[in-house]
C-alpha positions as CSV (number, residue, x, y, z in Angstrom):
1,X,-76.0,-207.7,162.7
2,X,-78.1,-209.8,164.9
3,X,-80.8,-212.3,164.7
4,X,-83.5,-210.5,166.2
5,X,-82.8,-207.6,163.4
6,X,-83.2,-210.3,161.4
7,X,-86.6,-211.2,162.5
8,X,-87.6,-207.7,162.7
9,X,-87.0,-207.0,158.7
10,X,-88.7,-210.2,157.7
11,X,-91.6,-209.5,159.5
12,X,-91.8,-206.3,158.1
13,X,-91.5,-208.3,154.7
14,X,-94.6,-211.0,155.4
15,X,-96.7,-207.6,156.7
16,X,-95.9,-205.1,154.6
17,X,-96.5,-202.6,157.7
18,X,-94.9,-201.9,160.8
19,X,-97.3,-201.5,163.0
20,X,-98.5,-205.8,162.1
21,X,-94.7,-206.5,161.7
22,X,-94.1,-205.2,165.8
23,X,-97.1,-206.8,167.0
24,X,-95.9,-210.1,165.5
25,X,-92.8,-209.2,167.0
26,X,-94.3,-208.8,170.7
27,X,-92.4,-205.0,170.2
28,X,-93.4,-201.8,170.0
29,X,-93.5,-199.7,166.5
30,X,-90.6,-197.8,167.6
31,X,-88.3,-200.4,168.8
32,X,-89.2,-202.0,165.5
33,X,-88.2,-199.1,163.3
34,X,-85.1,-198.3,165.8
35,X,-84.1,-202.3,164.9
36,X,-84.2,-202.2,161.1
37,X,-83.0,-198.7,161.2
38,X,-79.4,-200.4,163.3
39,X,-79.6,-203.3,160.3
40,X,-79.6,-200.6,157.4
41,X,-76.8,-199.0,158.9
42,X,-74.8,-202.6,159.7
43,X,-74.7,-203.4,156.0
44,X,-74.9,-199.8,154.7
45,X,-77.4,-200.4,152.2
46,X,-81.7,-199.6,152.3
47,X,-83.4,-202.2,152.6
48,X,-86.8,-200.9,152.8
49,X,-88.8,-198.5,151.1
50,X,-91.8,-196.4,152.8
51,X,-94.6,-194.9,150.8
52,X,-98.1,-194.2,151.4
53,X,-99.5,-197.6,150.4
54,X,-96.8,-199.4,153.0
55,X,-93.6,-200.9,152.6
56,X,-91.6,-202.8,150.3
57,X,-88.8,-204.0,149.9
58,X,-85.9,-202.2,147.6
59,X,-83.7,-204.6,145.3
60,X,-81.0,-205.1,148.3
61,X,-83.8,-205.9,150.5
62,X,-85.4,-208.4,147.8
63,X,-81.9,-210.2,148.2
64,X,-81.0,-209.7,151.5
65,X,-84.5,-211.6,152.5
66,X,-83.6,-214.7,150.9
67,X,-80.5,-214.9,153.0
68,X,-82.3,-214.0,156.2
69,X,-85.0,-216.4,156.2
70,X,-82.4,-219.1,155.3
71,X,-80.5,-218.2,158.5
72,X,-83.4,-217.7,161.1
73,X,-84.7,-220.9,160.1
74,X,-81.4,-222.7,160.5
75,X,-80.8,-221.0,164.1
76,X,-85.0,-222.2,164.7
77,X,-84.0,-225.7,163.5
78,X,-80.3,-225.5,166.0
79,X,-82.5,-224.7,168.7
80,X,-84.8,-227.3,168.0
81,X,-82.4,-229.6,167.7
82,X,-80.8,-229.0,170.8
83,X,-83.6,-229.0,173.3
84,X,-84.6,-232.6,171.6
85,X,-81.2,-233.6,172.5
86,X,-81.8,-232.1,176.2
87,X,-84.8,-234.1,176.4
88,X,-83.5,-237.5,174.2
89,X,-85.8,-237.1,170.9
90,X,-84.8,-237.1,167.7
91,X,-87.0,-233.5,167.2
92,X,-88.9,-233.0,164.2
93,X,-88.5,-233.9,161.1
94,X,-89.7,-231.7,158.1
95,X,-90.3,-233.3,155.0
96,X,-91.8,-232.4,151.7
97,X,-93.6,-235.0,149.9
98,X,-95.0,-235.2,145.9
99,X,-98.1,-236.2,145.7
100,X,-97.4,-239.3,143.5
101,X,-95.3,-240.6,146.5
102,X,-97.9,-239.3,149.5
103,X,-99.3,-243.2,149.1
104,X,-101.2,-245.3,151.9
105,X,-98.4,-247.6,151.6
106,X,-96.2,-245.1,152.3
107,X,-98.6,-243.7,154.9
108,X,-98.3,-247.2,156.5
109,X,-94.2,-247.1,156.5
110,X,-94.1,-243.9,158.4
111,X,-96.7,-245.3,160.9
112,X,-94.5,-248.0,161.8
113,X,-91.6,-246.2,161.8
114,X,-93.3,-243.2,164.5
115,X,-94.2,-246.7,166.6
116,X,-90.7,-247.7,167.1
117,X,-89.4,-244.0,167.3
118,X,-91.5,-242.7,169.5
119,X,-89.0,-239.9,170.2
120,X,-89.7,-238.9,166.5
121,X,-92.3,-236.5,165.4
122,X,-92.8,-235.6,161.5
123,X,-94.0,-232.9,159.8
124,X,-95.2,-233.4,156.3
125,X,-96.2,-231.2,153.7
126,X,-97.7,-232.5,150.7
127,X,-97.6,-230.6,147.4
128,X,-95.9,-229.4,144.2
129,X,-92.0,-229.6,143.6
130,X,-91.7,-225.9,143.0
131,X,-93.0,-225.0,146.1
132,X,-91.2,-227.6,147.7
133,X,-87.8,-226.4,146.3
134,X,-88.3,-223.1,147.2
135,X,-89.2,-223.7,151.3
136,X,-86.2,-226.0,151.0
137,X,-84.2,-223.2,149.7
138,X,-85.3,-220.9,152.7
139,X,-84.5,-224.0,155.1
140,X,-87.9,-224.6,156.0
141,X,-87.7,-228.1,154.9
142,X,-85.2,-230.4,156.2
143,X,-85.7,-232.5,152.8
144,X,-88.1,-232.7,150.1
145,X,-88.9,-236.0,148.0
146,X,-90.0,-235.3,144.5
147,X,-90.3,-235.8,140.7
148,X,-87.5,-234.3,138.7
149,X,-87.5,-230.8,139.8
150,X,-86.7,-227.9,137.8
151,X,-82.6,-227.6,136.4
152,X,-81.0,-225.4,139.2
153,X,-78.0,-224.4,139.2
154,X,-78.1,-223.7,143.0
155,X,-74.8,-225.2,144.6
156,X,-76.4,-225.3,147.8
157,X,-78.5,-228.4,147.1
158,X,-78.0,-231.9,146.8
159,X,-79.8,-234.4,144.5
160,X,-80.2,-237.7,144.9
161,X,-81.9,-239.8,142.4
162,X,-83.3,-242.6,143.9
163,X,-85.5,-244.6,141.2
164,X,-87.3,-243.6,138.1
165,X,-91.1,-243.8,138.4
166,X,-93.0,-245.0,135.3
167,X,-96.7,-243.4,134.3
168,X,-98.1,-245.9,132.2
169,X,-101.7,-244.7,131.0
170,X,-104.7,-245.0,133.4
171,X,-108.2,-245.2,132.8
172,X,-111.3,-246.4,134.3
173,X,-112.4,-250.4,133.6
174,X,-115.4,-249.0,131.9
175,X,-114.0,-246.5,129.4
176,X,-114.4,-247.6,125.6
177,X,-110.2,-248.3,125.4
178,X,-110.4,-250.9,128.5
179,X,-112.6,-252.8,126.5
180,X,-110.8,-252.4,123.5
181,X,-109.3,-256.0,123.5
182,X,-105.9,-254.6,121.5
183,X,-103.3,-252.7,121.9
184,X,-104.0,-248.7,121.9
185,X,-102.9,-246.8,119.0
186,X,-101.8,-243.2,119.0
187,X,-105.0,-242.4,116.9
188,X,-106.8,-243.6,120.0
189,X,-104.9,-241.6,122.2
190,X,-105.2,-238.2,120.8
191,X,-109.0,-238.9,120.0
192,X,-109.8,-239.5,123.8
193,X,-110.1,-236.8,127.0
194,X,-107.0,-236.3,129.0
195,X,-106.5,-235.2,132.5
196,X,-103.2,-234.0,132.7
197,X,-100.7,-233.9,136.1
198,X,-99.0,-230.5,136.1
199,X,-95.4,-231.9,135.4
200,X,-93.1,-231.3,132.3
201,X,-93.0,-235.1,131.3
202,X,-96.3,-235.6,131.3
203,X,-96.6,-232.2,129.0
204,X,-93.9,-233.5,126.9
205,X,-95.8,-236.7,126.2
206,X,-99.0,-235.4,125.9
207,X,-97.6,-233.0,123.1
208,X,-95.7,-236.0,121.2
209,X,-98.6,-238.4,121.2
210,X,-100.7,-234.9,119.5
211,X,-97.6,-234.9,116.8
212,X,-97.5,-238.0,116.5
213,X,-101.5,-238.8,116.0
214,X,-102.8,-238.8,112.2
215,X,-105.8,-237.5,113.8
216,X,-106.6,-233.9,115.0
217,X,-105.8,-233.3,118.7
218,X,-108.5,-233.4,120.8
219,X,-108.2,-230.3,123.7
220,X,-107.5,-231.1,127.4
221,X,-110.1,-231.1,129.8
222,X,-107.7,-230.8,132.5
223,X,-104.9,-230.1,134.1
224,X,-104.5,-230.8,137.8
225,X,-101.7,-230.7,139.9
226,X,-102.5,-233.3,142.7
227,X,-102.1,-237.2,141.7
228,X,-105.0,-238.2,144.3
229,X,-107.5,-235.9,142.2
230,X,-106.8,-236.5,138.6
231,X,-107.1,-240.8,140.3
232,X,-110.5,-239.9,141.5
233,X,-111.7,-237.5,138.1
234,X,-110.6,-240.9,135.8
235,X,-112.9,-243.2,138.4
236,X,-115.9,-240.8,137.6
237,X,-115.7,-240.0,133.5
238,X,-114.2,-241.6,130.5
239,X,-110.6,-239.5,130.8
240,X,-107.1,-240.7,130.4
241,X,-104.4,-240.0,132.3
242,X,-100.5,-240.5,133.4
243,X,-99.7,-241.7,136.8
244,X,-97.3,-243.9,138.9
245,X,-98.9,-247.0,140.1
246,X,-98.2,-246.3,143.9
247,X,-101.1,-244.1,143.5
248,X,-103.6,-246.4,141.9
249,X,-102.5,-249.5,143.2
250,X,-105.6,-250.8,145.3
251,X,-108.0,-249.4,142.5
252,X,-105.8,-251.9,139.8
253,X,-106.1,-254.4,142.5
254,X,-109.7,-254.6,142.5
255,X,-110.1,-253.8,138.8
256,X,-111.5,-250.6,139.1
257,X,-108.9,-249.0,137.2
258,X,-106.7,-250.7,134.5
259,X,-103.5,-250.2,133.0
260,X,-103.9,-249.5,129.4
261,X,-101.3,-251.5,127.1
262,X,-100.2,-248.9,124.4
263,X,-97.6,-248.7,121.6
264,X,-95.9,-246.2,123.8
265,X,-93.3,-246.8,126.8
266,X,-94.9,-245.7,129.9
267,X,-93.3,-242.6,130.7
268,X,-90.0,-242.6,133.0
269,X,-90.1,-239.7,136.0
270,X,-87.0,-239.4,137.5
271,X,-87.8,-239.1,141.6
272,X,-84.8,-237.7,144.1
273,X,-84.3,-236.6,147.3
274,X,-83.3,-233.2,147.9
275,X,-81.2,-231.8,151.1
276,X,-79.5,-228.6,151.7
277,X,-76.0,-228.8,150.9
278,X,-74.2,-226.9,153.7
279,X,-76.7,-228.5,156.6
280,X,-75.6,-231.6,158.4
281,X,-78.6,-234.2,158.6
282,X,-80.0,-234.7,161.7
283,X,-80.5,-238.1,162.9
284,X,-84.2,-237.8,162.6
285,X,-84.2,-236.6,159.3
286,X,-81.7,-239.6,157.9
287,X,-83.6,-242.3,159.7
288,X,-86.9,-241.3,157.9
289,X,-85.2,-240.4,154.7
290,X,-83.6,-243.9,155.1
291,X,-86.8,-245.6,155.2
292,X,-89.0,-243.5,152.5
293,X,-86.1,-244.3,150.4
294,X,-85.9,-247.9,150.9
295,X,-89.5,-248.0,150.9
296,X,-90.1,-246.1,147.2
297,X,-87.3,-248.8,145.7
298,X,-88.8,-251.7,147.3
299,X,-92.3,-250.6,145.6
300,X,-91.3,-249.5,142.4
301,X,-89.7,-253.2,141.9
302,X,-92.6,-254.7,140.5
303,X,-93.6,-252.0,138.9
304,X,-93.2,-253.0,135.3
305,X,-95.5,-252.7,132.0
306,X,-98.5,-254.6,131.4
307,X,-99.2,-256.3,128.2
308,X,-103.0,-256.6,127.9
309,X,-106.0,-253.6,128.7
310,X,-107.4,-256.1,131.6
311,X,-107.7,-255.7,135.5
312,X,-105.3,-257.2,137.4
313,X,-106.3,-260.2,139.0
314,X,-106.9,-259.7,142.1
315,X,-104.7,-261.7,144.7
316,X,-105.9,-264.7,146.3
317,X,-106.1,-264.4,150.3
């Protein structure tokens, strides 16, 4: 088995026909066929079926293609790391970020950090924790940093939980339960318009404060799954919603937005960091892991819950 054969079968996979799947390949249809034809044979199983409508993969191939992607990416990542070392970088770093941690505070860490390391490039990818989880599972992530991913029972990852972030419950300075001048009740809660962020805690509460509401439950308006959008949907209507300060923290600063005292904890999210198992880190990868990591505690410190349903005073310069 070899790693071009390798590259030959997954292409077929992404195109579904050969005749893409060798031009992707810079080969010809034949040398293609001949390739995954030598493959088959290696590990005596079909991996690919042909019909009239193009190709797919069988159940061994399904399988097999998990495997394969995993290993050409390593070998791309081996390579990679290699000529950095030939030319003294530290190579590039792929990193998966949540949303609710993609912050311009953050943005500002990793600025500073490509300043002194200018042998350091990044490449980030913004987005859910499902997705995430699964190009980290393929090894084309080096790391991801999310909000409790989904249970896996996948020995080849490691999680590291580096803080819990809390949602309190964010609205606009205008809407009625700002200006309430008390604490919010559940009643008030379940009366009002929710945008929801597409994550189970967030689902969980949202279901509990319905239960737990003597009123009937209002229906969502929304559910979204990016943090930065459900922020700016709460700045333009009269909806509620969870999300971690990082991501509203100039709007409380100027008072646009407010934390809204409640008879409810703010919900806890669990964040981690999540590497592949059987890879050694790169140097690249643990120095920026090493300061998103130091950078998330150090902002999650004074991130504690308010008492009143006021802006917060806005810091004198």
């Amino acid at each position: 088995m070899q790693l071009k054969q390798l590259q030959h079968f997954l292409a077929v996979i992404d195109h579904l026909t050969i005749s893409a799947a060798a031009k992707s390949q810079y080969v010809t249809q034949s040398a293609l066929s001949r390739s995954i034809m030598n493959l088959e044979e290696a590990l005596n199983v079909k991996l690919l079926e042909r019909g009239h409508y193009g190709i797919t993969p069988t159940a061994y191939g399904e399988a097999f293609a998990q495997r394969a992607r995993v290993i050409v990416n390593e070998s791309n990542q081996a390579l990679g790391e290699l000529d950095a070392m030939r030319s003294g970088s530290l190579g590039r770093v792929r990193l998966g970020l949540a949303g609710s941690v993609a912050t311009e505070s953050l943005a500002a860490s990793l600025s500073a950090l490509m300043a002194r390391r200018p042998e350091l490039s990044l490449s980030l990818n913004v987005g859910f924790g499902e997705t995430h989880l699964g190009m980290l599972e393929r090894g084309e992530l080096d790391a991801i940093v999310t909000l409790r991913p989904r249970e896996t029972t996948d020995r080849h990852l490691t999680f590291e939980r580096v803080v819990d972030v809390l949602m309190p419950v964010i609205a606009r300075a205008t809407h009625p339960l700002a200006r309430l001048g008390k604490r919010v009740t559940a009643d008030h809660l379940a009366k009002a318009q929710w945008v929801i962020y597409n994550q189970p805690r967030a689902e969980e509460f949202h279901r509990a404060l319905m239960k737990r509401a003597a009123a009937g439950p209002n229906a969502l308006r929304v559910h979204c799954n990016t943090p930065t959008f459900i922020k700016y949907l709460i700045l333009k209507g009269d909806y509620l919603a969870l999300l971690a300060q990082p991501v509203v923290a100039q709007e409380l600063e100027s008072g646009t937005l407010v934390r809204l005292a409640t008879e409810f904890k703010p919900v806890a999210i669990e964040l981690y960091i999540v590497t592949r198992t059987a890879s050694a880190l790169p140097t690249g990868v643990r120095i920026a892991l090493d300061i998103i990591r130091s950078h998330i505690i150090e902002l999650m410190k004074g991130d504690s819950e308010p008492g009143t349903n006021t802006r917060k005073p806005r810091s004198s310069r």
